[in-house]
C-alpha positions, 0 to 999 in steps of 0.5 A: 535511529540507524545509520544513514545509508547512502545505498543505491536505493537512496541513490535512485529517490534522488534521481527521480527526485531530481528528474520531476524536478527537471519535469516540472521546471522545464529547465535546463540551465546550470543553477536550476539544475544545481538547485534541482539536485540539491533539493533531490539529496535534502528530499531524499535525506529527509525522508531516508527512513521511508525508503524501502531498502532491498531486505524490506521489499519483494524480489520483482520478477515478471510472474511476481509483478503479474500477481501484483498487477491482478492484485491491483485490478482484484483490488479496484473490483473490490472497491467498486463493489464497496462504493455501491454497497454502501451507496445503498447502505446510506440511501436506504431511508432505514439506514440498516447501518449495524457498526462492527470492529472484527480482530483477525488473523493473517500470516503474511511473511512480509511487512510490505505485504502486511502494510498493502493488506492493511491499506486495501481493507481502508481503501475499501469503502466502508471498512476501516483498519484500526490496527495492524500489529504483525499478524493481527488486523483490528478492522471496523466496518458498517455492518456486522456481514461487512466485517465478517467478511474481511476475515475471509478476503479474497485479496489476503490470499492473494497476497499469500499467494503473492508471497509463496510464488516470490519463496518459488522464485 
């Protein structure tokens, strides 16, 4: 276990801890403020092993944050899709359902990265990330042709993409 570090991202999660907290309390008054930042530090306390520290996350310029927000919309594209495809996967009365696990691999340079590629193959309906250790994906999927696909992903190359305009910068 590491040392905690009172950093300034720690420091920024309990400001915005204690800003919802004034959010949602509509309440201004000394003990409800009191009470707000002491339950924004314990929060911020807890969960200090999840926050992302500045050697973990990506430098965010204005291109980068481009990429990323193409990324997002590519993303719900892709998920759209996904929805209709096993829509008429499942309405089929044949059920033409062939389960498939494929393992591949994709060099992202950064665990972020990794971690968002990982999530964005689960958020698509009807693929499944079993595992993701470094480099290598274990992906589950409803067809064969599904989880052939996932090795070659738009959206992986765009986080590759993603990664070499951040060295760029």
């Amino acid at each position: 276990m590491r040392p905690r570090q009172y950093d300034l991202t720690f420091w920024f999660f309990v400001a915005v801890y204690w800003v919802f907290w004034v959010v949602i309390t509509g309440s201004l008054h000394l003990p409800s403020v009191l009470m707000g930042g002491g339950l924004a530090f314990f929060v911020a306390w807890i969960n200090d092993d999840l926050l992302l520290r500045q050697d973990e996350r990506s430098l965010v310029d204005l291109r980068t944050a481009g990429l990323y927000l193409r990324y997002v919309f590519h993303l719900m594209g892709a998920i759209l899709v996904a929805n209709i495809q096993v829509a008429v996967l499942v309405l089929n009365p044949r059920m033409p359902i062939s389960p498939g696990m494929v393992r591949f691999t994709r060099p992202l340079k950064k665990d972020l990265n990794r971690v968002i590629l990982a999530n964005s193959i689960t958020l698509t309906p009807g693929t499944l990330t079993v595992l993701a250790e470094g480099d290598d994906y274990m992906v589950h999927a409803l067809t064969h042709k599904n989880a052939e696909d996932v090795m070659e992903w738009e959206l992986a190359a765009e986080l590759a993409a993603i990664e070499f305009a951040q060295e760029g910068s």
